[in-house]
C-alpha positions as CSV (number, residue, x, y, z in Angstrom):
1,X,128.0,106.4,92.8
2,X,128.1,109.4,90.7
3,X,124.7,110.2,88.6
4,X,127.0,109.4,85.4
5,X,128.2,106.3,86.7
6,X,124.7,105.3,87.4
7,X,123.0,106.0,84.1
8,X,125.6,104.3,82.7
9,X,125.1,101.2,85.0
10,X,121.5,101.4,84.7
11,X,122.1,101.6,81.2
12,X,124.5,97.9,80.8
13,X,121.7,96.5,82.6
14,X,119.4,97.2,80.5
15,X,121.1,95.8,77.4
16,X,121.9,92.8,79.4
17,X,118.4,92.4,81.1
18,X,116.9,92.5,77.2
19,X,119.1,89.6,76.4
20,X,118.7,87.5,79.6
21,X,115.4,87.9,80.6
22,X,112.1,85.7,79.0
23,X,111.8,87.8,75.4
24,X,108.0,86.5,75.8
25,X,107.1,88.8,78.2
26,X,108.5,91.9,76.5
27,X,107.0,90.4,73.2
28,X,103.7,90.4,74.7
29,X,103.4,93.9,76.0
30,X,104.3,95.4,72.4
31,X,102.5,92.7,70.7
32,X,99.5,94.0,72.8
33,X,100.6,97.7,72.3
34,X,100.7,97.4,68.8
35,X,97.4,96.0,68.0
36,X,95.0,97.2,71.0
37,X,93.4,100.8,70.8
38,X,93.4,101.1,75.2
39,X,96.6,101.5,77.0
40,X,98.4,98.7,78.1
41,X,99.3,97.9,81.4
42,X,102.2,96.2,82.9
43,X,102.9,95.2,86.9
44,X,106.2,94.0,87.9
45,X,108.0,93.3,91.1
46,X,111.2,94.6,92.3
47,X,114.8,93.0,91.6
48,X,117.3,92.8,94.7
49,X,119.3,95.6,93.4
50,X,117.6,99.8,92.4
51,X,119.6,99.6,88.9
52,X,118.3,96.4,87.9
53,X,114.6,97.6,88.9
54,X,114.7,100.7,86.8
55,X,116.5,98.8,83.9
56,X,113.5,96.7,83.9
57,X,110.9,99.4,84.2
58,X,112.6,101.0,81.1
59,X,112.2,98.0,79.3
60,X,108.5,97.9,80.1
61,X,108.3,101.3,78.8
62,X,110.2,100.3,75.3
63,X,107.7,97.4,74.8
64,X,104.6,100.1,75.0
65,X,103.3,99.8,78.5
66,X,101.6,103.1,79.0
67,X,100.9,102.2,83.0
68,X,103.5,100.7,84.9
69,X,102.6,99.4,88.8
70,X,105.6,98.7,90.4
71,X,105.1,96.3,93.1
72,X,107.9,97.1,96.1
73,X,108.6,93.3,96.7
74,X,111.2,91.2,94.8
75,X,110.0,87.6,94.0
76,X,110.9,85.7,97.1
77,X,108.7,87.8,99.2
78,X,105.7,86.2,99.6
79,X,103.9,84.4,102.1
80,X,105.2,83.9,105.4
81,X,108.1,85.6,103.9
82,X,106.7,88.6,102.5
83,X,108.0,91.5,104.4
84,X,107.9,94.7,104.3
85,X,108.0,96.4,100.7
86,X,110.6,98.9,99.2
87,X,109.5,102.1,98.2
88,X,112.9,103.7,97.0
89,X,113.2,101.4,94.4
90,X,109.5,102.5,93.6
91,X,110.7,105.6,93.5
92,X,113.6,105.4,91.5
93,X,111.7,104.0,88.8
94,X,109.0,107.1,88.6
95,X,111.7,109.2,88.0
96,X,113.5,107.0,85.2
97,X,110.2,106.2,83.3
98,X,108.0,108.9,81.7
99,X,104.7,106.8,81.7
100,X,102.2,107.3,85.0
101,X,103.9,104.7,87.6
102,X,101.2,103.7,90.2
103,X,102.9,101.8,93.4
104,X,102.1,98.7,95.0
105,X,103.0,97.2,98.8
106,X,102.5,98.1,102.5
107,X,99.1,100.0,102.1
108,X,97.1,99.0,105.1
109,X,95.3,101.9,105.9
110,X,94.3,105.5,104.1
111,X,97.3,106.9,105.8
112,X,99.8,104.7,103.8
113,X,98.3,105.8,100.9
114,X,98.8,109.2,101.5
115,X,102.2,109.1,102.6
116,X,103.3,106.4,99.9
117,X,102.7,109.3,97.1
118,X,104.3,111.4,98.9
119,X,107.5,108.8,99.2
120,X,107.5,107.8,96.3
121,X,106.2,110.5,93.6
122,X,103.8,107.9,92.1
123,X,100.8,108.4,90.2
124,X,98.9,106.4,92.4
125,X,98.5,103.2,94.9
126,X,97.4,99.4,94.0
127,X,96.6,97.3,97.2
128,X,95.2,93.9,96.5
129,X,96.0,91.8,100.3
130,X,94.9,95.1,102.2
131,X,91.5,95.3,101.0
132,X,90.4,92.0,101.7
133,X,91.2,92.9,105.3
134,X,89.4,96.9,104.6
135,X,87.8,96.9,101.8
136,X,87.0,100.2,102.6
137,X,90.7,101.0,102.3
138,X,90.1,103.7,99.3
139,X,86.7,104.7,100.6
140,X,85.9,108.5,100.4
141,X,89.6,110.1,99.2
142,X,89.2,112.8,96.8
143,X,91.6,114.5,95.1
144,X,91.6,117.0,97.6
145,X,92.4,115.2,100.0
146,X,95.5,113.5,98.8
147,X,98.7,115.4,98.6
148,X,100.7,116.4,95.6
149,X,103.9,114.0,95.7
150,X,105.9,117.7,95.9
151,X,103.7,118.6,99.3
152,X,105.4,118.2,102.7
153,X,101.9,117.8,104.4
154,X,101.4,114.1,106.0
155,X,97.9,114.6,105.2
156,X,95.7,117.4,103.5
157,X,94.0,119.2,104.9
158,X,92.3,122.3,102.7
159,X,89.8,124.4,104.1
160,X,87.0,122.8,102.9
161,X,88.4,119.3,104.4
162,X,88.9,120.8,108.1
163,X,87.0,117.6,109.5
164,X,88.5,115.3,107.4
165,X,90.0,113.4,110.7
166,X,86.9,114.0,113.2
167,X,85.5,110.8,114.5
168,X,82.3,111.0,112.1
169,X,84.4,111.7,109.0
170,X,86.8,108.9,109.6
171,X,83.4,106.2,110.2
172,X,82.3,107.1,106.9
173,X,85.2,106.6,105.3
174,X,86.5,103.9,107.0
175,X,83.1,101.5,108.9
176,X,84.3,99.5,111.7
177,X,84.9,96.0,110.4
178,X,81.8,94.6,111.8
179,X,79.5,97.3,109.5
180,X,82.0,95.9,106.7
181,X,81.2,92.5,107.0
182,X,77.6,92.2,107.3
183,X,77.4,94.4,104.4
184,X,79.4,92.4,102.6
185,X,77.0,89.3,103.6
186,X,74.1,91.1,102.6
187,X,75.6,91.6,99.1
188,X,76.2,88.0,98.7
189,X,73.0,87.1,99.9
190,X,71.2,89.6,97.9
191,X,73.4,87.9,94.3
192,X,71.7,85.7,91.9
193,X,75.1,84.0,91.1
194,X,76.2,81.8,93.6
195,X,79.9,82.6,95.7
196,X,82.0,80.1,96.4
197,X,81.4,79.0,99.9
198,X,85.2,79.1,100.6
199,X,85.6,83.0,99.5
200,X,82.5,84.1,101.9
201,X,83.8,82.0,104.8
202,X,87.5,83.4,104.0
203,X,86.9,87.2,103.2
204,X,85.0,87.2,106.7
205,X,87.9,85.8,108.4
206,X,89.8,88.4,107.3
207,X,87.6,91.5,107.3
208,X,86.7,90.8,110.7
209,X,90.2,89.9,112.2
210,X,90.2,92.8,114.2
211,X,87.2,91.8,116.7
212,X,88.1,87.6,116.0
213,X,91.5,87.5,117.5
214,X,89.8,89.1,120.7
215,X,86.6,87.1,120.7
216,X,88.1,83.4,120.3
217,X,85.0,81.4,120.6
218,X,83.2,83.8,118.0
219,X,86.0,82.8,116.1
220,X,86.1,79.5,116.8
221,X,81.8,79.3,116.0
222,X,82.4,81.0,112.3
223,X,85.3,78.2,111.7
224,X,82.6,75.1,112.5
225,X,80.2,76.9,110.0
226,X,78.8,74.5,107.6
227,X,77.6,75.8,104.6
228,X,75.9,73.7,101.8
229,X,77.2,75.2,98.3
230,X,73.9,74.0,96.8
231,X,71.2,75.9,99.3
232,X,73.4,78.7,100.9
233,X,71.6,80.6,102.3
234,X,70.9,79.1,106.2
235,X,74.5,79.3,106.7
236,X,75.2,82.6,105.7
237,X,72.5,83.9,107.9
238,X,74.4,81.8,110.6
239,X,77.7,83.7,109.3
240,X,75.4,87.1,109.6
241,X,74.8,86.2,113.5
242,X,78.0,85.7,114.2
243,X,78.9,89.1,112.8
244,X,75.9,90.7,114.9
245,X,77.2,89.1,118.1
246,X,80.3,90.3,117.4
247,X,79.3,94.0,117.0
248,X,77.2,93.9,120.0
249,X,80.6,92.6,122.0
250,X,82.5,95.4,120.2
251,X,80.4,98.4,120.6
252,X,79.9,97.0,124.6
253,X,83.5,97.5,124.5
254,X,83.6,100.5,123.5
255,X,81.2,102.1,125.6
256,X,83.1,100.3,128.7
257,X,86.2,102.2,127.8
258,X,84.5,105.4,127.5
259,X,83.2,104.7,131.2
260,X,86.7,104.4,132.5
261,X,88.0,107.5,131.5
């Protein structure tokens, strides 16, 4: 397809797209535009096809969203179908909007983060399911080092961020998942507001997956946790032993491993 032949497609789309699609939607972001003094924000996944995606982003744009996030999944993904997410659709709609495009999808580590800019030319990264297993995900990045979306560096490393990957830089920014966890349980212990039971005894399941799927019965033991929604606390400080044990067995691990070679 010729770049003529594109902008024209993306361009039918866009005029078809305005008459097909909910007007609701579009209403509400310039509705919002019009009479708020912040920016408005819009997230949207990706269609099936690139000129549909980019005809949609552009519509965004026309309604008055300032910041568009651009989520590299098309609707049916989700769940046990989610998948893996495109970023070439991501990046074709940074470079047919002019407003900041942050992306959104496969950011697991601080490594997809780097080299999703770098893919796509995005502003920046959302992640939402990956930090409920890290929550430490975006922990300690800088703008120094992240790469420009025009370097060819996988990661950046400027003189004054020469240990940026040595072992004691990289626990800082990134705890091991047991560290994460029993902080995390101390926060909620240390709140005034009560948590819901079910989002302590879920966000543990998953910030601890790691060590869990190793260690069944610790996993097992966290699962037949009772706690009482009304008085808390004696079954979070059961959750926090758990977590201990669980360290203990990691960090033995680790130092067997270090014997053997």
């Amino acid at each position: 397809m010729t770049g003529n032949s594109y902008t024209s497609s993306v361009r039918d789309l866009f005029f078809t797209l305005k008459a097909q699609i909910q007007v609701p939607c579009l209403s509400s972001v310039n509705i919002l535009h019009v009479n708020l003094s912040v920016p408005v924000t819009a997230k949207f996944r990706v269609f099936p096809t690139v000129e549909k995606t980019v005809a949609y982003a552009q519509m965004l744009e026309s309604a008055g969203a300032q910041i568009l996030t651009c989520h590299g999944r098309i609707r049916e993904q989700r769940g046990v179908n989610t998948g893996i997410a495109d970023w070439s659709k991501i990046r074709a709609v940074k470079r047919a909007v002019s407003v900041p495009v942050f992306a959104n999808g496969n950011i697991l580590c601080q490594a997809d983060i780097l080299r999703c800019l770098q893919v796509t030319g995005a502003d920046g990264v959302m992640s939402a399911e990956g930090q409920l297993y890290n929550p430490a995900l975006f922990n300690g990045l800088t703008p120094s080092s992240v790469p420009s979306s025009s370097s060819s560096t996988p990661l950046s490393l400027l003189p004054s961020d020469t240990d940026y990957l040595s072992d004691e830089q990289i626990l800082l920014r990134q705890p091991r998942h047991c560290d994460l966890a029993i902080e995390y349980l101390n926060i909620v212990l240390s709140q005034k507001t009560p948590t819901a039971v079910s989002a302590v005894k879920g966000h543990l399941f998953k910030i601890m997956q790691p060590g869990l799927v190793k260690e069944k019965d610790l996993r097992e033991r966290l699962g037949k946790i009772k706690v009482d929604p009304k008085l808390p606390k004696p079954g979070y400080e059961e959750y926090l032993r758990v977590c201990e044990e669980l360290k203990q067995r990691m960090e033995a691990r680790l130092q067997l491993n270090s014997l053997e070679y």
